[in-house]
N, C-alpha and C positions, 0 to 999 in steps of 0.2 A: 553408501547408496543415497542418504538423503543430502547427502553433499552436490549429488549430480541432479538432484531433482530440482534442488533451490537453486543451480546454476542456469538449469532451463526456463525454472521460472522467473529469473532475473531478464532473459531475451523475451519474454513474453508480456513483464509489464514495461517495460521500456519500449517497447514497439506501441502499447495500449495509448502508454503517456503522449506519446506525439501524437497519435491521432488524435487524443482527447486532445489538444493544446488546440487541431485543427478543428474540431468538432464544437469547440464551446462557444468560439465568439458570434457576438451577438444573437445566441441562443438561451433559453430560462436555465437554469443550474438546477432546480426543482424538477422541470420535465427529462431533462439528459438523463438524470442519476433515479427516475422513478422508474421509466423506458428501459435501462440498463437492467433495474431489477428485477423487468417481467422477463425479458429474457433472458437470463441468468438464471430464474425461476422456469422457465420452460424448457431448457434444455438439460437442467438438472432432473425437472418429471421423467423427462426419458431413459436416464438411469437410476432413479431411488429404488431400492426395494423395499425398506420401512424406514420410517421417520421416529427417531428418537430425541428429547428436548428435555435440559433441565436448565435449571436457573442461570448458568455460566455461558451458554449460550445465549440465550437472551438477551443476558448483558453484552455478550462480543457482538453477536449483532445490532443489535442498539448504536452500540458505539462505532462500529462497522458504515454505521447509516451516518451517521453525523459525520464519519472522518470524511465522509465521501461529499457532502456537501460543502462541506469546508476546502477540500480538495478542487472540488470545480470551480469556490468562488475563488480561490489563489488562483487558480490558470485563466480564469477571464479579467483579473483586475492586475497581472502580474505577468512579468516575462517568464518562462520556465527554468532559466539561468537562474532569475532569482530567487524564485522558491523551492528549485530541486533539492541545493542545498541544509532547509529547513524542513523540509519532509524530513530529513536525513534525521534531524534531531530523534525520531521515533527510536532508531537502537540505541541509544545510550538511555531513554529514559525506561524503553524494555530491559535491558539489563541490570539499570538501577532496583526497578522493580520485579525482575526474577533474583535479583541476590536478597532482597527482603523474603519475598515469598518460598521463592525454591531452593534457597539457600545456595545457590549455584555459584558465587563466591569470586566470580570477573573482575577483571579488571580495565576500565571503559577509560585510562588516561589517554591514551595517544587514539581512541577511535572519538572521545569527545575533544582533545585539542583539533584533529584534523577534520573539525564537523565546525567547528566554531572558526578555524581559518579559513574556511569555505564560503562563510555568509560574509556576502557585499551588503546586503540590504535586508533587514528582518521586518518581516512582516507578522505583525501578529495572528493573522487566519492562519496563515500557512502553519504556525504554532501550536493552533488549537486542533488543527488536523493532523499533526503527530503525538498529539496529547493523546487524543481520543483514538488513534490509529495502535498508540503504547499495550492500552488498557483493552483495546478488541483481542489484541495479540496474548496478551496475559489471560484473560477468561477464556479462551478458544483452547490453550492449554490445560484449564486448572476443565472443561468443560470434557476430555476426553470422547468425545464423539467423531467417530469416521468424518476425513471429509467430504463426502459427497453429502452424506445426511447435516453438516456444519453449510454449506452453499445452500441447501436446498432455508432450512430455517432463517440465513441471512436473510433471501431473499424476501421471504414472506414477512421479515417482521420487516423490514425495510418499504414495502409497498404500503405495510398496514402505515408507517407512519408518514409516507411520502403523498398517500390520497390525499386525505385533507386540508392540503397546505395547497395553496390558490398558485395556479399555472397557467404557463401560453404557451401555446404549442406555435408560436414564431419560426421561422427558418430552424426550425429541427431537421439536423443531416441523418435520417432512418438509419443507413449506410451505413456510416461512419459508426453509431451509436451499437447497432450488432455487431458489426466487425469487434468493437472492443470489448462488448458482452462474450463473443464468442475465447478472444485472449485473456478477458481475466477470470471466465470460467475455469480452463484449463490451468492459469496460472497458478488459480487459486486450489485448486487438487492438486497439483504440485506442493505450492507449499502448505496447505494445511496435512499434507501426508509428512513431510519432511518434519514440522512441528510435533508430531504426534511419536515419530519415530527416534528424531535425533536431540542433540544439544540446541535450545533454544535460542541463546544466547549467538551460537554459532550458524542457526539457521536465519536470524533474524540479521546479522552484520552481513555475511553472506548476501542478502536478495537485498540489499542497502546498496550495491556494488551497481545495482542498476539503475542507481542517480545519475553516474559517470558513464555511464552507456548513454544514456537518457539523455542530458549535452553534449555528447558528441553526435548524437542522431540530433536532436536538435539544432547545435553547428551547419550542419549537413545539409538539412531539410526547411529548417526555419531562419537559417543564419542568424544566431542569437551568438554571440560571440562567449569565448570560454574565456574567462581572464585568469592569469598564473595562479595566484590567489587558491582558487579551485583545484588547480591543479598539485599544488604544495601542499594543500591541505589533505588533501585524495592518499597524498602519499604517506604521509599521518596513520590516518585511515584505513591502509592496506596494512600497515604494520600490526595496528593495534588488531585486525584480524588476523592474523600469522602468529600472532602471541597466543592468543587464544587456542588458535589447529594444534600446537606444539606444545600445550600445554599438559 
């Protein structure tokens, strides 16, 4: 079951990513991803029925807010070709980090060899955005709260820390910016149910699959070209996932 959940929500943030890719240029990154969290935040009110909070959340959200900053400034200073592949780096450093904590015991050679053939160009933001993306994923776990009540707390700590940072509301695409509140709300009850329910390790390589969606909708729609590279690596990648399902 959470096998089918993480594979829906692989179609849901790679459809997010191309819009954002459309959505961000010559827009604030500060207002996109503050905007994002009141509506994420408002259409979660509509189904909370109590809110529950401890420390693990806070943290995931916290670092939730940063991945996501980090995230918008990769896609406005970056092609998506070239940083799709170093978001990737987030499951191999989640897995590092569930075999310390969860004792869960993986093994990330061929899903990190096919993650490191993949980078043409490394960017350090794009870095710190799977840094911080690693560590929302590990406390969101170790935090055991439903997802609908883990969206609703992102949201809110994510606004408390996005007001105070100085914005321009410049060519803001409204549009666009709901439209992908709306897909990574859903996304994201996908996969924070799939987290709670299955193998992490296998949830988190799993919805990574929608890097490779994510440049070929880019192909598609942005004409960002996929070089072999990507594609040899990919296949790395799918392996070192299939080790895992069969293990």
């Amino acid at each position: 079951m959470y096998i089918i959940l993480t594979l829906i929500s692989v179609v849901l943030i790679s459809i997010s990513q191309i819009i954002s890719k459309l959505c961000i240029k010559n827009t604030d990154v500060y207002t996109t991803t503050l905007l994002k969290s009141i509506f994420i935040l408002l259409i979660s009110l509509l189904f909370i029925k109590n809110v529950k909070i401890n420390i693990y959340i806070i943290l995931s959200s916290i670092c939730l807010t940063l991945s996501w900053i980090f995230y918008f400034l990769s896609l406005k200073k970056n092609k998506l070709v070239d940083v799709a592949p170093i978001f990737l780096l987030s499951t191999s450093i989640t897995i590092i980090l569930s075999n310390i904590i969860f004792k869960t015991n993986t093994k990330i050679f061929f899903i990190l060899l096919g993650n490191i053939i993949m980078i043409k160009k490394f960017s350090f933001i794009a870095f710190i955005e799977a840094l911080f993306l690693s560590f929302q994923i590990i406390f969101l776990k170790l935090s055991k709260i439903n997802p609908m009540n883990a969206i609703l707390v992102n949201s809110i700590i994510s606004i408390f820390i996005l007001l105070p940072i100085k914005k321009s509301y410049k060519n803001i695409k409204i549009n666009y910016i709901f439209i992908i509140s709306v897909l990574t709300f859903i996304s994201w009850l996908l996969h924070y149910k799939a987290i709670n329910i299955g193998n992490i390790n296998i949830v988190v390589s799993l919805e990574k699959i929608n890097i490779f969606l994510t440049l070929i909708l880019s192909n598609l729609i942005l004409k960002e070209k996929i070089n072999k590279r990507v594609i040899f690596g990919f296949v790395f990648f799918l392996i070192g996932i299939y080790l895992q399902m069969i293990k």
